[in-house]
C-alpha positions in Angstrom: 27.2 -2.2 1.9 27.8 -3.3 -1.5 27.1 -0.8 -4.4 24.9 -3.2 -6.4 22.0 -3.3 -3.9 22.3 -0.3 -1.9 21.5 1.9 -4.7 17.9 0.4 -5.3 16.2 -2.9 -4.5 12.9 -1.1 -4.8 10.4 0.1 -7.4 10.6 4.0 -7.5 6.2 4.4 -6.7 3.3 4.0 -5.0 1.0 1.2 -4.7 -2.5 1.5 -4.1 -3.2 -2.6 -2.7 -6.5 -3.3 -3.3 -7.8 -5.5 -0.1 -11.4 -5.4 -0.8 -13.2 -2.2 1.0 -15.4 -4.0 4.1 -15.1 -0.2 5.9 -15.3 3.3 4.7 -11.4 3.5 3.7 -10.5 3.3 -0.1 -7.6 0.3 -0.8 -4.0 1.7 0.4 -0.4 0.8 0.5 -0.4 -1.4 3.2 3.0 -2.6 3.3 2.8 -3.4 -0.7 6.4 -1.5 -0.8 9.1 -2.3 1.7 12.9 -2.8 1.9 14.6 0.1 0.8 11.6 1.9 0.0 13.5 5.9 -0.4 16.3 4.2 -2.9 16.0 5.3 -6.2 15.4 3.0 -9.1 17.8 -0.2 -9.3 18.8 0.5 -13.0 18.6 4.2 -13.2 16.5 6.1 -15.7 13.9 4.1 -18.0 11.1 2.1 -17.8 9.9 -0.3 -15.2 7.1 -2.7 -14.9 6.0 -3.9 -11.5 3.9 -6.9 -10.8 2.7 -7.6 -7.0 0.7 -10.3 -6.2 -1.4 -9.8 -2.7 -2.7 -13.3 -0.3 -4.9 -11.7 2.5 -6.7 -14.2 5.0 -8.8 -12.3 7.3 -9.7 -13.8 10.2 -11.6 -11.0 12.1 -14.4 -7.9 11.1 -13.7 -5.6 14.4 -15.9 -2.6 15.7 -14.8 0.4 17.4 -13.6 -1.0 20.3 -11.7 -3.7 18.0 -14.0 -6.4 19.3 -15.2 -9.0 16.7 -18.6 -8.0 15.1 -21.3 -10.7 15.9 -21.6 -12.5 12.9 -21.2 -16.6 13.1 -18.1 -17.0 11.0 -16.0 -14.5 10.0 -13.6 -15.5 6.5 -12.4 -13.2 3.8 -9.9 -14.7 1.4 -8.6 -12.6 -0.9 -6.2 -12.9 -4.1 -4.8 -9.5 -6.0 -2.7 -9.0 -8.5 -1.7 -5.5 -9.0 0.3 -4.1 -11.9 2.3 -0.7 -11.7 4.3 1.2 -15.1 6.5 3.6 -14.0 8.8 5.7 -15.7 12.1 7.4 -14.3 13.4 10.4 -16.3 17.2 11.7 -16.8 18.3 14.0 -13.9 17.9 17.0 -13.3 21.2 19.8 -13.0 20.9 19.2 -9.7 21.1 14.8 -10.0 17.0 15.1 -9.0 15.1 13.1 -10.9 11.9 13.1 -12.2 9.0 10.4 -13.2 5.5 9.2 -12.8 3.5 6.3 -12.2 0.7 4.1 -12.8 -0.9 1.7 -10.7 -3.8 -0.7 -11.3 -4.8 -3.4 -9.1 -7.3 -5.9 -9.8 -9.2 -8.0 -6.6 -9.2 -11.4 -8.7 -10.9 -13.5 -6.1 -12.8 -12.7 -2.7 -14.6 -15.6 -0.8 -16.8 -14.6 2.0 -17.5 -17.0 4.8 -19.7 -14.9 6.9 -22.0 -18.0 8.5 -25.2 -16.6 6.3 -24.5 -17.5 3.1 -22.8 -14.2 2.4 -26.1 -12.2 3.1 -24.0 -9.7 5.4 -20.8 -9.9 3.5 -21.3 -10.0 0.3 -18.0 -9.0 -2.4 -18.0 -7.8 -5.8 -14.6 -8.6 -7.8 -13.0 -6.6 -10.7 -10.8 -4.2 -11.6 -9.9 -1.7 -9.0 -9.3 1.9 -8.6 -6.5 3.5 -11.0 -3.4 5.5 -9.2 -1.7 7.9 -11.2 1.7 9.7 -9.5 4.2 12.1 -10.1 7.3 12.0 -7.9 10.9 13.2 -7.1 14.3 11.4 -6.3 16.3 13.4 -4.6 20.4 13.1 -5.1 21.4 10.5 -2.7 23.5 11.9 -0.1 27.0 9.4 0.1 29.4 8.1 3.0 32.8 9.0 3.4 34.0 6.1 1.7 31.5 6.5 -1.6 28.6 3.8 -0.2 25.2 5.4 0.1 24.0 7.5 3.4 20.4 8.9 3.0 18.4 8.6 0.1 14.9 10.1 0.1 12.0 10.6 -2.7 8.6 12.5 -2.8 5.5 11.8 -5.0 1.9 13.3 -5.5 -0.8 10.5 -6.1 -4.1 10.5 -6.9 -6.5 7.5 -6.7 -9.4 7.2 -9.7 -12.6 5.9 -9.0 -12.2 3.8 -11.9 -12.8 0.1 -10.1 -16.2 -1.4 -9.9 -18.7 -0.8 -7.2 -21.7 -2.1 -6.7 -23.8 -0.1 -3.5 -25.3 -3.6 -2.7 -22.5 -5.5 -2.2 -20.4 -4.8 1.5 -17.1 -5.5 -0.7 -15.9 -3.6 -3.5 -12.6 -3.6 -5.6 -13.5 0.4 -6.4 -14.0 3.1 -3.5 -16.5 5.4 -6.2 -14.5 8.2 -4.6 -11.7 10.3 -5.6 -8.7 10.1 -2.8 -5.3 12.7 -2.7 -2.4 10.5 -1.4 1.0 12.2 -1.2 3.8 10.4 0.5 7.8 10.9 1.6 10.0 8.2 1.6 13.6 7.7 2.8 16.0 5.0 3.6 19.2 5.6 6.3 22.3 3.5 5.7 23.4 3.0 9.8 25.7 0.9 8.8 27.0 -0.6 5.1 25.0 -3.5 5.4 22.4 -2.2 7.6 19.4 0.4 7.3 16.0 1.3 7.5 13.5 2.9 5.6 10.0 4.5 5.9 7.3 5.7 3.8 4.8 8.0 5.1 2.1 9.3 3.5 -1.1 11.1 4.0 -4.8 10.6 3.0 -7.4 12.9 1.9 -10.6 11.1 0.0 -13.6 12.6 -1.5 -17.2 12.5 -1.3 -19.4 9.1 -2.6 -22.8 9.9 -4.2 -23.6 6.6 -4.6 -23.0 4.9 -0.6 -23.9 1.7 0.6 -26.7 0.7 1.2 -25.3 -0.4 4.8 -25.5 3.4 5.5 -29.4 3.8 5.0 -31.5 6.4 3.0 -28.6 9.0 2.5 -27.5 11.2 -0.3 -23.6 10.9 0.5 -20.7 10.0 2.2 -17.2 11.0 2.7 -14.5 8.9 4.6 -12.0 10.7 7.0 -8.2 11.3 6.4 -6.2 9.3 7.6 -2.0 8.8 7.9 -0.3 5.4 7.1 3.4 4.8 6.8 5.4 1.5 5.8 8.6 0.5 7.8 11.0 -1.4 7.9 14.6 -2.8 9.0 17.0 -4.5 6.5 20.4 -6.1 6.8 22.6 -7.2 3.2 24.0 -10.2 3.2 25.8 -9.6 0.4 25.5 -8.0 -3.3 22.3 -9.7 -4.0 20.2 -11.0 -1.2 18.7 -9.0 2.2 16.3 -9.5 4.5 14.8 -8.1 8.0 11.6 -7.2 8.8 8.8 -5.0 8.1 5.7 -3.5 9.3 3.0 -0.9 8.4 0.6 1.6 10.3 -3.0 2.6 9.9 -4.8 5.8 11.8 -7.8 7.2 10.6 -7.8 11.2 12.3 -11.1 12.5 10.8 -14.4 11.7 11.4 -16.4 9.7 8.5 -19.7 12.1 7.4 -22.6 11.3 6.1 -24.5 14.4 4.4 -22.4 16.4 5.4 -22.4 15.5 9.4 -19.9 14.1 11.4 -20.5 10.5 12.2 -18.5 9.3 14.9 -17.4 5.6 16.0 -16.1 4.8 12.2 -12.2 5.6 12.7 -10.2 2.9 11.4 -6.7 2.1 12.7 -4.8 -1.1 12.5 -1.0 -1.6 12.7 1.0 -4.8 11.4 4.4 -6.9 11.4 6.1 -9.9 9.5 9.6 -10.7 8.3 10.7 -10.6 4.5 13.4 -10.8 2.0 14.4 -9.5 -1.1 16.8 -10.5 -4.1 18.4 -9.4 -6.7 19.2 -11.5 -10.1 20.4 -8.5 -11.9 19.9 -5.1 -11.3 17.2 -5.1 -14.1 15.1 -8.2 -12.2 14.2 -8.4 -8.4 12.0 -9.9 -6.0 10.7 -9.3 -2.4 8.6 -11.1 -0.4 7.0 -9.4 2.4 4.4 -11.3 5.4 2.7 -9.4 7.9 0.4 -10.4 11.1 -1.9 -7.9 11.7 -2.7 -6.2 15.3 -5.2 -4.5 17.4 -7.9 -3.5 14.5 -10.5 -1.0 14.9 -13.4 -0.6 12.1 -11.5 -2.9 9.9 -10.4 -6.3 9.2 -7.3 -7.9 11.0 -5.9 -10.8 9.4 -2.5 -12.4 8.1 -1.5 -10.9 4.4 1.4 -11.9 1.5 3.6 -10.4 -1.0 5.5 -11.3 -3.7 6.5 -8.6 -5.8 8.3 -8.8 -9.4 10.2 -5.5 -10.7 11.5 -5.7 -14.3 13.0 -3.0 -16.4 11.9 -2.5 -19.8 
C-alpha cells in the first residue's frame, strides 16, 4: 500500500455517538470510527478537529427476547452532530506518542412516532455528554519493504454527565451518569493494499440518582458493563481513496440494578454491518462515510444508521 494513506486515514480518538438513550446504556461509539481505526494521526503531531454528523432511522424498540415492544408504531429519527478536538504530541524516545481528546456530541433533532402522540416515547434534545481521553500511539511496526505492518493505540476515556436529562422524558441526549470507557485499537496490513482493523473497548458506568421515571419509586440506578468493538475490512485503491466494509458489536455482561439489586432481563446486545468509503484530499483533510444495518437487538433499538465524518488539521 501507498505511504500517503496507510499511515493514517483516521482521527487518533474516541467518539462517544450520541443516539438518544431509549435503554439503560449511556451513548457509545457505535461504529462512529472505522477504516484504519489503530493508524496514527494522518499529519503527524498537532492539532485536529473532527466533525461527524450521525442519521439514525430506527425502525424497531425490542425486549429481551429482541421481539418488538407492543406499541402501535414504532419511529425514532435522529440527527447528531458531534464534534471531537484532539491533540497529538511529539514522540516519545521510544517514537510513542502521546495526546488527548475531547468529544462533544449534540442530539440536534429526535422525532418520535410511537402511535400515542409520543406519550410512551417522549425525547428531550440538547447537548450531550462530554468525553475526555488520554491515549497512546504506539511506533508502528513496518514491512520488509518500508510500508506499514501493525499499528496499534490505547486510550483512557471518561464520559461526563454533562448532557441534558430530563427523568420524564424516555429519551435523553445526557446518561446523568458517570461512565469509564478504555479501549485498544489496531490495524493489520495483510497485504499493501489490504487490512483490517478493530477497536475494542470496555464499559464501566456509574450510578444515576435521578432515574426514570419508567423505573418507579426508586432512589437509583446503575447500568451493567458492557464490551463493544468496531470492525472493519478495507482495501486501497490507490493513494487517496479506500473502501470495504464495516461493522460494530454490542454485549451488555452485567446485570442493570436498581438500589442496589440485580435486576435481570435488561442486558442489551445488538450487532451491525454496512459498507463505506473513505478519502483523502490531503493528508490534512479527509472524509469517510460509513452505513450500517442493524441485527438481532435485545433491550435496544435496531434500525439503519449514517456517517459522514470530516477530519481537519489545525
Amino acid at each position: 500500500m501507498r505511504k500517503t494513506l496507510s499511515l493514517g486515514l483516521l482521527a487518533a480518538a474516541s467518539l462517544c455517538s450520541t443516539l438518544a438513550q431509549a435503554y439503560d446504556l449511556p451513548g457509545l461509539n457505535l461504529g462512529s470510527t472505522s477504516f484504519y481505526d489503530g493508524a496514527p494521526a494522518p499529519d503527524g503531531p498537532g492539532w485536529y478537529l473532527s466533525e461527524y454528523l450521525l442519521y439514525g432511522k430506527t425502525s424497531r424498540f425490542n425486549d429481551q427476547d429482541g421481539r418488538k415492544l407492543p406499541l402501535p408504531k414504532q419511529e425514532l429519527t435522529t440527527f447528531a452532530p458531534v464534534t471531537q478536538l484532539i491533540y497529538v504530541g511529539q514522540p516519545l524516545a521510544n517514537g510513542a506518542m502521546p495526546g488527548f481528546t475531547a468529544i462533544l456530541p449534540w442530539l440536534a433533532h429526535a422525532d418520535v412516532d410511537d402511535g400515542l402522540g409520543g406519550q410512551a416515547l417522549s425525547a428531550r434534545e440538547g447537548v450531550g455528554d462530554l468525553t475526555l481521553g488520554a491515549f497512546l500511539q504506539l511506533p508502528t511496526s513496518l514491512r520488509p519493504d518500508g510500508g506499514p505492518r501493525l499499528a496499534q493505540r490505547v486510550e483512557v476515556d471518561i464520559l461526563a454527565p454533562t448532557g441534558r436529562y430530563d427523568r420524564e422524558r424516555a429519551i435523553n441526549p445526557g446518561s446523568n451518569f458517570w461512565s469509564f470507557n478504555p479501549y485498544y485499537a489496531a490495524t493489520y496490513w495483510l497485504t499493501p493494499q489490504w487490512s483490517v482493523s478493530g477497536r475494542f473497548y470496555y464499559l464501566w458506568n456509574g450510578k444515576n440518582d435521578q432515574p426514570l421515571r419508567s423505573f418507579g419509586d426508586v432512589s437509583d440506578t446503575q447500568a451493567g458493563q458492557a464490551l463493544h468493538a468496531n470492525l472493519t475490512t478495507q482495501y486501497a485503491l490507490n493513494d487517496r481513496l479506500s473502501f470495504g466494509l464495516n461493522g460494530y458489536w454490542l454485549r451488555q455482561i452485567t446485570d442493570t440494578q436498581v438500589d442496589g439489586h440485580d435486576v435481570s432481563g435488561r442486558r442489551e446486545k445488538v450487532w451491525a454491518w454496512g459498507p463505506g468509503f473513505t478519502y483523502a484530499f490531503s493528508k490534512q483533510n479527509l472524509i469517510t462515510f460509513n452505513s450500517y444495518f442493524e441485527q438481532d437487538a435485545e433491550n435496544r433499538t435496531e434500525g439503519r444508521k449514517f456517517v459522514i465524518n470530516f477530519l481537519h488539521k489545525l
